[in-house]
C-alpha positions in Angstrom: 69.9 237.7 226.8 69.4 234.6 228.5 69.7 235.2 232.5 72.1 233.1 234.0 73.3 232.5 237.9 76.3 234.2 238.7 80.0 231.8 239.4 82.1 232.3 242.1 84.4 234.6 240.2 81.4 237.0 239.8 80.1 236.2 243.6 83.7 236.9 244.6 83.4 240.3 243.1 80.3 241.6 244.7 81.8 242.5 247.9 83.6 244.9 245.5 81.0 246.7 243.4 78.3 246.3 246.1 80.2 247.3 249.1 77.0 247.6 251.6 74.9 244.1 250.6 76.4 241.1 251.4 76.0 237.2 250.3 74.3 235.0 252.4 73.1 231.6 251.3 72.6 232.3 247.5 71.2 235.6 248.0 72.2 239.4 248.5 71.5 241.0 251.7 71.4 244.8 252.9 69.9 246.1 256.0 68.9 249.9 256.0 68.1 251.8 258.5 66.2 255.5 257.9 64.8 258.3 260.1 61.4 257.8 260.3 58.9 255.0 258.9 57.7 257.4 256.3 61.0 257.5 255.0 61.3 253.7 255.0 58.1 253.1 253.8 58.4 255.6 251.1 61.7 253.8 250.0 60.2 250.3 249.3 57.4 252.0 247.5 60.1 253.3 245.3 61.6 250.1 245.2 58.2 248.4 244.5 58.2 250.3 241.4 62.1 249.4 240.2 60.8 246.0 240.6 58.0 245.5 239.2 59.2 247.0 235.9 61.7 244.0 235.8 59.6 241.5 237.4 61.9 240.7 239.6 60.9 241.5 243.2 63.0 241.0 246.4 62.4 239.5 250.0 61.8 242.0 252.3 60.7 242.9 255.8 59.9 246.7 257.3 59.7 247.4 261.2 59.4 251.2 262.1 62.2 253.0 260.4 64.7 249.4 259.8 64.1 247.6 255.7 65.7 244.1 255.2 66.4 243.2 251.4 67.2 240.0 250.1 67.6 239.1 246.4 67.7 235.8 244.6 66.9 234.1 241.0 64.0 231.8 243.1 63.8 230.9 239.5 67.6 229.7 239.0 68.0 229.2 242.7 70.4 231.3 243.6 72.5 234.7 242.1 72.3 236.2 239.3 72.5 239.0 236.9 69.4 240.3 237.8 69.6 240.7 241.3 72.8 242.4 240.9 71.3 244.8 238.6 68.3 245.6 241.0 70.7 246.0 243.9 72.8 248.4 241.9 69.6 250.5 241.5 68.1 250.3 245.0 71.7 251.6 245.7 70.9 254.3 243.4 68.0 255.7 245.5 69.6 256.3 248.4 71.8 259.2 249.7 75.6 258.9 248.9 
């Protein structure tokens, strides 16, 4: 299936199905915060891994225990279904 950028009906949406990212300029944004930077760091290894089996692989930054996380289609320019897909699994690996 062909991957396509998301409209603003879908965008619209998000704020819905991924309660803790947020849209900001054509891109999803979370900001985590863990206990240590082990933890972190152990986290966007995980994440390394999710992404690389899709090759699709986000924007990130790591200081101590804090991990930014954007996502974007650089290849579209903007959303789509694939970054809401590998948002919906990072969510997946973390506590509930």
């Amino acid at each position: 299936m062909p991957v396509e950028l998301l409209d603003a009906t879908q965008k619209s949406a998000l704020a819905t199905r991924l309660p803790h990212w947020s849209v900001q300029e054509e891109r999803l944004h979370r900001d985590l915060q863990f206990n240590s930077f082990v933890e972190a760091f152990g986290f966007m290894a995980q994440v390394a891994l999710l992404a690389e089996s899709k090759n699709h692989h986000p924007n990130w930054s790591n200081v101590y225990n804090r991990v930014s996380i954007d996502l974007t289609t650089h290849d579209l320019g903007g959303l789509s279904s694939l970054d809401v897909e590998l948002a919906t699994e990072i969510d997946a690996l973390l506590p509930a």
